[in-house]
N, C-alpha and C positions, 0 to 999 in steps of 0.2 A: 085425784091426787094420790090415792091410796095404789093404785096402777101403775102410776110413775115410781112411788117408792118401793112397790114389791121390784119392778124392773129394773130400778136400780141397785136393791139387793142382789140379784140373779146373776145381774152382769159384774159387780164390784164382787160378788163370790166367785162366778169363773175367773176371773184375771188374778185372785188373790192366789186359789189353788192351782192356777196352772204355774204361776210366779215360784211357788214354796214347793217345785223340783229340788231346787238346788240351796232355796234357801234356808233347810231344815237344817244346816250344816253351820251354816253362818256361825260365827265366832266359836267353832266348835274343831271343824278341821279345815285345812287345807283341801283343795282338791286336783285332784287331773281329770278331766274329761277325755277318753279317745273317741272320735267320733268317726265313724266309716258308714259309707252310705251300703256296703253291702257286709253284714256279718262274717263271711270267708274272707275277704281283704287280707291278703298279706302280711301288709303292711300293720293292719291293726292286730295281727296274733304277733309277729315281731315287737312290736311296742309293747304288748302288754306283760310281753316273757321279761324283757329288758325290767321292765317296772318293778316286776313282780320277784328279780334276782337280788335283790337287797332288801329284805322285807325290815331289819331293823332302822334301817335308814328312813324308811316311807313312815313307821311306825315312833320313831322320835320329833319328825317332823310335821307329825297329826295329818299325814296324806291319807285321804280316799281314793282311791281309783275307781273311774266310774267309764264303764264302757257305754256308748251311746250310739244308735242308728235311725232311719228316718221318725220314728214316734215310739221310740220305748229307748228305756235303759235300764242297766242293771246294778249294781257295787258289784267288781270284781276282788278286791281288798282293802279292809282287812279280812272281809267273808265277802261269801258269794251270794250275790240275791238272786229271788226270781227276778224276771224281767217286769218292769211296770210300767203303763204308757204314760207317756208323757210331749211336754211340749219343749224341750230341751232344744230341739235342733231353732225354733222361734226365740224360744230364750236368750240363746247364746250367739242369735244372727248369724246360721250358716248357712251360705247359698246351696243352692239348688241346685248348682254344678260341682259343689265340694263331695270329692269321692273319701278324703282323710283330714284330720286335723287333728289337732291336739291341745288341750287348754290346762292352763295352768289360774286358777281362781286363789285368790287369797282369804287370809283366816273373814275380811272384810266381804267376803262375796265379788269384790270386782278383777279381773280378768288381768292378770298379770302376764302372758304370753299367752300369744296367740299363733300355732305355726303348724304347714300341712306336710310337714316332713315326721320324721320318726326324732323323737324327745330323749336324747342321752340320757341314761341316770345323773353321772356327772355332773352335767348345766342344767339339770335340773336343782343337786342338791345346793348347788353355787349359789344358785339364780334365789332360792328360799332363804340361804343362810345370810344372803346379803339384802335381807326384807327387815326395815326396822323391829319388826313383831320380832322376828326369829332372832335376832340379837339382842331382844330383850329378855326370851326365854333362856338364850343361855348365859346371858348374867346372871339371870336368877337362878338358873341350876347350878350354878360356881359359885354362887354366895353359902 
């Protein structure tokens, strides 16, 4: 019995920490994920300049940007991290044929867009400001 419990400590701890990627954030910020399966992508250095041209915008909007590829990721803003492995691409269900995507996670942790094109700033800010959370924050800053 004492076997079974350690083994189920073991395992209920790997799935807790590999879970709490992304959940360290939860009710704290918003997020983007860009996810490209090769670091030089394009696509993923366009997405992230775009991002990263209105930093007050990202910054009112409690945005992380978080760059991601097959088992590690990084914060690219509001700072830059090292990279840290993780299980991000399992987390967030990305096939094994997806070369780019781009996630947009709410203050709640659950996945508000999902899409493997490059993410305008624009519908982006649209797409947040029109999220009950984010129009309850700016009531509150206009009160």
């Amino acid at each position: 019995m004492r076997n079974l419990t350690l083994l189920f400590i073991l395992i209920f701890y790997g799935m807790t920490s590999k879970a709490q990627d992304l959940q360290q954030y939860q009710w704290q910020n918003r997020i983007i994920v860009v996810y490209a399966d090769e670091p030089e992508l394009d696509l993923l250095t366009k997405q992230l300049e775009l991002l990263t041209e209105e930093p007050s915008e990202l910054s009112e909007r409690k945005l992380l940007v978080i760059q991601a590829h097959k088992d590690r990721y990084k914060k690219n803003y509001p700072e830059n991290s090292e990279w840290v492995s993780s299980s991000l691409k399992n987390e967030l269900k990305i096939s094994r044929k997806t070369e780019f995507e781009v996630f947009l996670l709410g203050l709640d942790g659950g996945i508000k867009l999902r899409q493997q094109e490059i993410l305008q700033t624009k519908k982006l800010i649209s797409l947040i400001d029109g999220m009950p959370m984010r129009k309850a924050e700016i009531r509150r800053k206009d009160q």
